[in-house]
N, C-alpha and C positions, 0 to 999 in steps of 0.2 A: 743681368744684374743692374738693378741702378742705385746712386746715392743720391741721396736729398743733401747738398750741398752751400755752404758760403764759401768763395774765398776767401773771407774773411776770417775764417773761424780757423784758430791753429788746432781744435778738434777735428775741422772736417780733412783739415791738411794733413792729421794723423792717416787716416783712412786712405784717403789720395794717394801720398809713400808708400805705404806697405802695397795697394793695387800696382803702382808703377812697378815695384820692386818684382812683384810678383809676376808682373808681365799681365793681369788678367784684365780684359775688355770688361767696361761699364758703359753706363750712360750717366749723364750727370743732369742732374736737377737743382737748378739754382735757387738758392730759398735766400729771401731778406732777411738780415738778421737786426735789422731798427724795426724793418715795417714787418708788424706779424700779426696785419689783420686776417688775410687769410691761413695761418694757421693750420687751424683747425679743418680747414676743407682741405688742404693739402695733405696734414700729416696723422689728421684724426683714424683714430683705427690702427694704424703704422708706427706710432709712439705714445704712449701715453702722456710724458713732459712735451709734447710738443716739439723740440727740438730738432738740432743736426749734429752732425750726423744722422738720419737713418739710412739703413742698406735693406735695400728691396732685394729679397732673394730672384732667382728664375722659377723658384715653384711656389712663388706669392706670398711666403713669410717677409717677416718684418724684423732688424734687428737692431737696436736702438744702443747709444751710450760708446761714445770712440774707443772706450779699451776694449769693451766687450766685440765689437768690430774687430776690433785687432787679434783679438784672440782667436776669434771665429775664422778669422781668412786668413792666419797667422800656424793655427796649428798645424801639425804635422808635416811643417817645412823647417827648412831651417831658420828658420825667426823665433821656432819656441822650442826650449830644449827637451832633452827627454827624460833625463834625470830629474825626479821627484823633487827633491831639495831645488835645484838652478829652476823649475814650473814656478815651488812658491815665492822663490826670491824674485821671479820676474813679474807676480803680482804684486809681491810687497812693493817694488818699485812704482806698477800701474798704480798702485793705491795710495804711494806716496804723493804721485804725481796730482791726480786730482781730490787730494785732503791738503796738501801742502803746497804745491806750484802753483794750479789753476786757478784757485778762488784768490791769491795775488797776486802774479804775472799776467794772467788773461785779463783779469778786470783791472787792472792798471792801465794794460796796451789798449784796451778796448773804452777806457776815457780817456785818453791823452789822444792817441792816434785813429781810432774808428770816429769817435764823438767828438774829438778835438774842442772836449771840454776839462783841462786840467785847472783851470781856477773853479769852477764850479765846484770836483771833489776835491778841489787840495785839500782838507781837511782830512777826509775819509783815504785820501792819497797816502798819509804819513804811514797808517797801520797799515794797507797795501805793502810798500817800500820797506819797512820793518818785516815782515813776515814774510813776503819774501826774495831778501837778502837771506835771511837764516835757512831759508829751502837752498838756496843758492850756495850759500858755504857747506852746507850737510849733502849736496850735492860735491862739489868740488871737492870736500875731505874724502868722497868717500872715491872719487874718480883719482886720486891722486896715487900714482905709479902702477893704473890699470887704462886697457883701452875700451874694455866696455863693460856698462854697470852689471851683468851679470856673468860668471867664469870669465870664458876666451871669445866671445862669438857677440858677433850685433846681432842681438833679438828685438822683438817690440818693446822691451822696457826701453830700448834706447830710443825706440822710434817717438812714443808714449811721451817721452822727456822732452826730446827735440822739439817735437811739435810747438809748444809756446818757451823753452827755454833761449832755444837760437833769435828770436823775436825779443828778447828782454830788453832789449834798449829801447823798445818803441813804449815801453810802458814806466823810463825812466831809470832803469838799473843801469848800473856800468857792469859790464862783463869783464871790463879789465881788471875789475879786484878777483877774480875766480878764473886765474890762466889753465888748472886741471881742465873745466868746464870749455874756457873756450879750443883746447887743443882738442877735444871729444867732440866740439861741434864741428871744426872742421874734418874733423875725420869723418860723421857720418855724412858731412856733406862732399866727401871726396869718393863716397861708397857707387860700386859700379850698380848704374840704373837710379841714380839719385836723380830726386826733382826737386825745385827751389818750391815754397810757399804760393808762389805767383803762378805757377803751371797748373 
């Protein structure tokens, strides 16, 4: 199995956790994520958007987009439940994640701290930081007197979340207005077989 990989990417990092978690051997393939001239000769065929995440199967499929990953190397362990309802609530959560989180947390961290250009977007910065703080509290309200976003159990929704939420200060947020969120982030980062972002 291999991933086409950034360290940089709290997508590709989603991937990464759940593999450590799972104990399963990859190979990792490290892809720019500023320079993407080659592209298309790297991931052409293997992803349509181009992107990373992708997971190269061992019998030569291709599987593209971090939740769908997650799902895929996720099912029928215990990271995805079994009960019909707790499957759709643990989408609803993936889905939250990249309609609500991603397109402000990631692209906030990724000009401030990959680009380390935050006066260029300050402008475009403000609606980042507004949208999502309000993912951030609709997170935190809903984590408040539970340990994980779906029943009893750490699934992928949690992994999903983690991924660019524990990272939110490099794109400007204070996590210390959202204590639900930050007692959740340490706890999946106290989870036996956890990896930091950096590994």
């Amino acid at each position: 199995m291999r991933l086409y990989n950034s360290q940089l990417s709290g997508n590709c990092y989603k991937a990464r956790l759940l593999l450590a978690l799972l104990g399963t051997p990859y190979e990792r393939i490290e892809v720019d994520v500023i320079d993407r001239s080659n592209r298309r000769e790297l991931l052409g065929g293997k992803n349509p958007a181009l992107r990373v995440p992708t997971l190269e199967l061992d019998n030569g499929e291709h599987l593209a987009e971090s939740n769908a990953i997650l799902w895929y190397l996720g099912d029928g362990t215990e990271y995805v439940p079994e009960q019909p309802l707790d499957r759709a609530r643990v989408l609803q959560w993936m889905f939250f994640e990249q309609y609500e989180v991603e397109p402000a947390i990631a692209v906030a961290r990724f000009w401030i701290t990959v680009l380390g250009e935050q006066e260029k977007y300050a402008a475009e910065l403000e609606g980042k930081w507004r949208a999502g703080n309000r993912a951030l509290a609709a997170l935190d309200e809903h984590l408040g007197g539970r340990e994980w976003l779906v029943g009893d159990a750490y699934s992928i929704a949690d992994i999903s979340l983690y991924g660019y939420t524990h990272v939110a200060d490099e794109g400007g947020f204070d996590l210390g207005q959202y204590p639900a969120v930050q007692e959740w982030t340490a706890r999946v980062a106290a989870r036996p077989g956890h990896v930091p972002i950096e590994a």
